[in-house]
C-alpha positions in Angstrom: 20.9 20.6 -41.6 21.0 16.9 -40.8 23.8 14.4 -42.4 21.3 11.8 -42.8 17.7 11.6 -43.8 14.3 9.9 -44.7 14.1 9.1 -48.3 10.8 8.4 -49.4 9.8 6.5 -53.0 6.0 7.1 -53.9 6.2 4.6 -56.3 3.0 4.4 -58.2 -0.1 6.9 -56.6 -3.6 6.8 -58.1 -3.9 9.3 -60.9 -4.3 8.3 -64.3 -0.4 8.9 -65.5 0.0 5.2 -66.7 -0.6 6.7 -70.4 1.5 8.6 -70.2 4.6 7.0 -68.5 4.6 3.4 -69.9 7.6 3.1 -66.6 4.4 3.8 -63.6 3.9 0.2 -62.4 0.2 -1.0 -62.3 0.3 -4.7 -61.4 1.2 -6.3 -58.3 4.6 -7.8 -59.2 5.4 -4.6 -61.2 4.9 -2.6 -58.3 6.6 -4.5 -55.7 9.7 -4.7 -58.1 9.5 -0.7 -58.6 9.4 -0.1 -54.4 12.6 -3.2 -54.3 14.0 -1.2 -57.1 14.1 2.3 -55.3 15.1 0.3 -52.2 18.3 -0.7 -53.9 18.8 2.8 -55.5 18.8 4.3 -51.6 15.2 5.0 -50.6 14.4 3.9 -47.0 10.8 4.2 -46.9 8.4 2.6 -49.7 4.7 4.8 -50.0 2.4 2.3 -51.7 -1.3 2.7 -53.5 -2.8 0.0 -55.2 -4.0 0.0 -58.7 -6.2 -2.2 -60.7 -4.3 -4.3 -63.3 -6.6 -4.7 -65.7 -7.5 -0.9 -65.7 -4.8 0.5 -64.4 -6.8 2.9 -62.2 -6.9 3.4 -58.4 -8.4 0.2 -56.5 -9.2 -0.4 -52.7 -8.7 -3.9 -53.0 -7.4 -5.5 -49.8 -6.3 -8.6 -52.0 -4.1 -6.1 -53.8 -2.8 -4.9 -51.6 -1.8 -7.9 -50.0 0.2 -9.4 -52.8 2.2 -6.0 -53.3 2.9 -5.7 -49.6 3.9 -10.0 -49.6 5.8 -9.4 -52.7 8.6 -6.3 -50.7 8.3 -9.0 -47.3 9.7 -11.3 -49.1 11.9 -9.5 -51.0 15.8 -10.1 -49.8 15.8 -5.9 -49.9 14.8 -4.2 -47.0 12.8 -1.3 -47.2 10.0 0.6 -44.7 6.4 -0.1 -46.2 4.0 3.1 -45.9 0.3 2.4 -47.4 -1.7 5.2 -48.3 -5.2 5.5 -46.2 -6.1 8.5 -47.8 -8.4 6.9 -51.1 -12.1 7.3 -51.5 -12.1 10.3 -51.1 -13.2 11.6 -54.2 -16.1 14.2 -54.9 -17.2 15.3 -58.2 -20.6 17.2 -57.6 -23.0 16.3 -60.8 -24.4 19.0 -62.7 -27.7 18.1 -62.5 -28.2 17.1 -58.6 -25.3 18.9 -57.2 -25.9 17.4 -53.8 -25.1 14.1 -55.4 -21.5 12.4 -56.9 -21.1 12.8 -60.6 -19.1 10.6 -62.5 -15.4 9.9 -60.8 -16.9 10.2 -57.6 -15.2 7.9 -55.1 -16.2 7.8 -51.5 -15.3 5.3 -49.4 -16.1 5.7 -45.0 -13.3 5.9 -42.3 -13.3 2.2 -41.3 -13.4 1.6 -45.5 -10.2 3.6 -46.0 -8.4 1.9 -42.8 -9.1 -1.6 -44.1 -5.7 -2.6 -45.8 -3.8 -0.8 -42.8 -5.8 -3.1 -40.7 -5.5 -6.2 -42.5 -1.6 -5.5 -43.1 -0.1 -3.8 -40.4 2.6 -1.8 -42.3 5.2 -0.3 -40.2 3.3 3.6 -41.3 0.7 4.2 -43.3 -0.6 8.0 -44.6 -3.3 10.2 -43.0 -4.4 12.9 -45.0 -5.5 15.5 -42.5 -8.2 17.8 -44.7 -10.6 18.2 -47.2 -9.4 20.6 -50.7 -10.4 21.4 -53.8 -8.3 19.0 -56.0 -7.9 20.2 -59.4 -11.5 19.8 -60.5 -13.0 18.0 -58.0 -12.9 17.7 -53.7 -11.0 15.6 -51.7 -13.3 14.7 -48.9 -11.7 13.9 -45.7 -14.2 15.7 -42.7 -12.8 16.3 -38.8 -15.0 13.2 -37.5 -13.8 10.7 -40.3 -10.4 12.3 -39.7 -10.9 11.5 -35.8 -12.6 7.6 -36.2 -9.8 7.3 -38.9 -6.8 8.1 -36.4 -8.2 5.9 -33.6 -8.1 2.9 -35.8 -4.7 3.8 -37.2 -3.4 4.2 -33.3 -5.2 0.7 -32.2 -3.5 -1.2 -35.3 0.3 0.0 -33.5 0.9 1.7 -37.2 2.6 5.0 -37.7 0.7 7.7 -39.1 1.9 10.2 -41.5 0.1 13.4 -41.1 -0.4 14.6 -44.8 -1.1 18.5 -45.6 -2.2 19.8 -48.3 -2.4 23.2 -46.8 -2.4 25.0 -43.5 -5.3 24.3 -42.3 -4.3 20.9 -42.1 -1.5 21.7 -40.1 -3.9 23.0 -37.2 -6.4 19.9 -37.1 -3.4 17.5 -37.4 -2.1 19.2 -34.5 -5.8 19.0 -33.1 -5.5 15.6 -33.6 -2.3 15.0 -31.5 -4.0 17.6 -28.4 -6.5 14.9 -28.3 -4.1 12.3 -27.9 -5.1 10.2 -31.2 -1.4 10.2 -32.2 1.0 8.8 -30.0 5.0 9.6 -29.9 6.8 12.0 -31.7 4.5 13.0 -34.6 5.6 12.4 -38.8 4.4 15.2 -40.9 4.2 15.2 -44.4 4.4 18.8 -46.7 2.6 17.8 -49.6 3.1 21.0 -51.8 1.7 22.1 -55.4 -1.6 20.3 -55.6 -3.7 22.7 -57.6 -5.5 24.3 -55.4 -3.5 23.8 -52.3 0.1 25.0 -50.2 1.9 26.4 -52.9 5.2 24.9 -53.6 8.4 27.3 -52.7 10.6 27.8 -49.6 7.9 30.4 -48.1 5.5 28.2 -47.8 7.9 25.5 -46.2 9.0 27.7 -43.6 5.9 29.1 -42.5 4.1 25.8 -41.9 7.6 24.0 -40.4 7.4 26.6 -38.2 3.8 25.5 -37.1 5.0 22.3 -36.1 5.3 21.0 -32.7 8.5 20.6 -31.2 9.1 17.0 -31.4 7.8 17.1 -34.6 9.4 14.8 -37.5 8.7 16.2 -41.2 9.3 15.9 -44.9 8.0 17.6 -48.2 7.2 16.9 -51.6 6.4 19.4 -54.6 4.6 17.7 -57.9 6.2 18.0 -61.6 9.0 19.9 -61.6 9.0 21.2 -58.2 9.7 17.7 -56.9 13.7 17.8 -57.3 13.8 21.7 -56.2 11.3 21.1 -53.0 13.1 17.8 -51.7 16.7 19.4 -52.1 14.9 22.4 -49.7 13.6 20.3 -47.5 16.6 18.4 -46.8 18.4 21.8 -46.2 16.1 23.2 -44.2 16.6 19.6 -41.5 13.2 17.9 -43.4 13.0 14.5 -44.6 12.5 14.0 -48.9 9.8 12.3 -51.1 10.7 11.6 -54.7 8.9 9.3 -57.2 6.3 8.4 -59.9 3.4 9.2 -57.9 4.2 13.1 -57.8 6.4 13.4 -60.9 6.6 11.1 -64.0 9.2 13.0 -65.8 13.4 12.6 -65.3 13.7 16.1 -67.1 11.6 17.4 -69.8 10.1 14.9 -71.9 12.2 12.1 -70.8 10.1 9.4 -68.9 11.3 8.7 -65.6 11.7 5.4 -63.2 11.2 5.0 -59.6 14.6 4.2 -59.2 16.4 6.8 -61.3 14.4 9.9 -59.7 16.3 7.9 -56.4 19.2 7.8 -57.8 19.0 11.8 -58.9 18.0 12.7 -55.3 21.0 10.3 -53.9 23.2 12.6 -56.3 21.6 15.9 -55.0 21.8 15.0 -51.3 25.5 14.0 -51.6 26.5 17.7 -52.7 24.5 18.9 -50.0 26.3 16.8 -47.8 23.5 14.4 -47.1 22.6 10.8 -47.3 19.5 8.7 -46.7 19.0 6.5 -43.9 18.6 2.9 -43.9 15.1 1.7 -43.9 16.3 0.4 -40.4 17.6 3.8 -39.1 14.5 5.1 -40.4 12.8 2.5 -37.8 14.8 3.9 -35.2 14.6 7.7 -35.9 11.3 7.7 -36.7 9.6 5.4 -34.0 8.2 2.7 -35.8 7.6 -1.0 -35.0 11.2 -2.9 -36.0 12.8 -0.3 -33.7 15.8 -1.0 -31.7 
């Protein structure tokens, strides 16, 4: 068990939970404030998706993007930006012409999904390392988008995090590094509960940490309530933690939670355990990434 650790804040995500958390931030300004927010309350690393203000669902506007990621640069609160690379992604096959996307299909190419990484240059951004049946539809992300994908995330000098939904992931992110499209000591991301993917428990945990490559780095995240339960694990078992908004909208049961208090709760957790999170600047440091001493 390691004193200190990663602590993640997915502040916002793309699903359609605005409704029903008024607290998920949807604008620009609102979600900037919500990553400074969690900053403040301990969280070193900020994981960011864009949403549309005037609809509040998922957006791959660069221009977006750019204001939230401006807004935390600016910000006198220091905290590690990590962009998601991981939307279009969508497939819902129609009814009638199976072969074709239904309504809520969103598919967007490699070089598409890599475009605000590109543009922005955050110190890491996410890499989501398999397709999966997602709920009731498929997240596409094939082995030669996967590949074209990497190579542009390796030529921009940004830090991928290699995000599995399962074990099969584990093997072609590992694929991925063999062919040299991942450079340094790799970050892998547990992402754990996603209906129908790696279920969420300690079982689960250990088997695919111990699939890991030696100079692996890792972290894991469980949705709803497993999001407390799987972090505190995690950081037992010498992982990293991911809290926030994006996974879990709830404090406890019925009670609408904010970015920074599900922080806050983790900070309180990780301090019986005999933890802490690390600076967004020992973060640099441990993990690699440009900003590095």
């Amino acid at each position: 068990m390691r004193k200190k650790l990663v602590l993640t804040a997915a502040v916002t995500g793309a699903g359609d939970t605005h409704k029903k958390n008024p607290n998920v931030p949807v604008t620009p300004k609102e979600i900037a404030e919500s990553a400074i927010a969690s900053a403040k309350a301990g969280a070193s690393v900020a994981h960011i998706h864009a949403r549309d203000p005037k609809t509040g669902g998922i957006t791959h506007d660069v221009e977006i993007y750019r204001e939230i990621v401006e807004r935390i640069r600016e910000a006198d609160t220091d905290v590690v930006i990590n962009i998601t690379s991981g939307g279009g992604g969508d497939f819902v096959p129609s009814k009638q012409t199976p072969s074709a996307g239904g309504e809520g299909t969103d598919i967007q190419t490699a070089e598409e999904r890599h475009r605000p990484v590109g543009e922005l240059l955050p110190e890491m951004c996410t890499l989501d390392c398999g397709s999966l049946n997602f709920a009731d539809q498929i997240y596409m992300s094939p082995t030669e988008w996967l590949r074209e994908q990497a190579k542009l995330v390796q030529q921009s000098g940004v830090k991928p995090e290699l995000e599995c939904f399962d074990t099969g992931h584990i093997r072609f992110a590992k694929q991925l590094i063999d062919e040299g499209l991942v450079d340094m000591d790799p970050i892998f991301q547990f992402c754990l509960g996603i209906p129908w993917g790696a279920e969420a428990d300690a079982e689960t945990m250990v088997y695919m940490q111990n699939r890991l490559p030696e100079n692996a780095h890792w972290s894991a995240f469980g949705i709803g309530r497993q999001q407390l339960p799987i972090a505190a694990q995690s950081a037992l078992m010498g992982g990293n933690v991911r809290v926030g908004l994006e996974d879990n909208i709830y404090l406890k049961k019925g009670v609408p939670a904010t970015n920074e208090q599900l922080v806050d709760k983790m900070v309180g957790i990780l301090a019986i355990q005999g933890q802490e999170p690390m600076t967004p600047q020992e973060t640099r440091n441990y993990l690699g990434l440009r900003g590095s001493n």
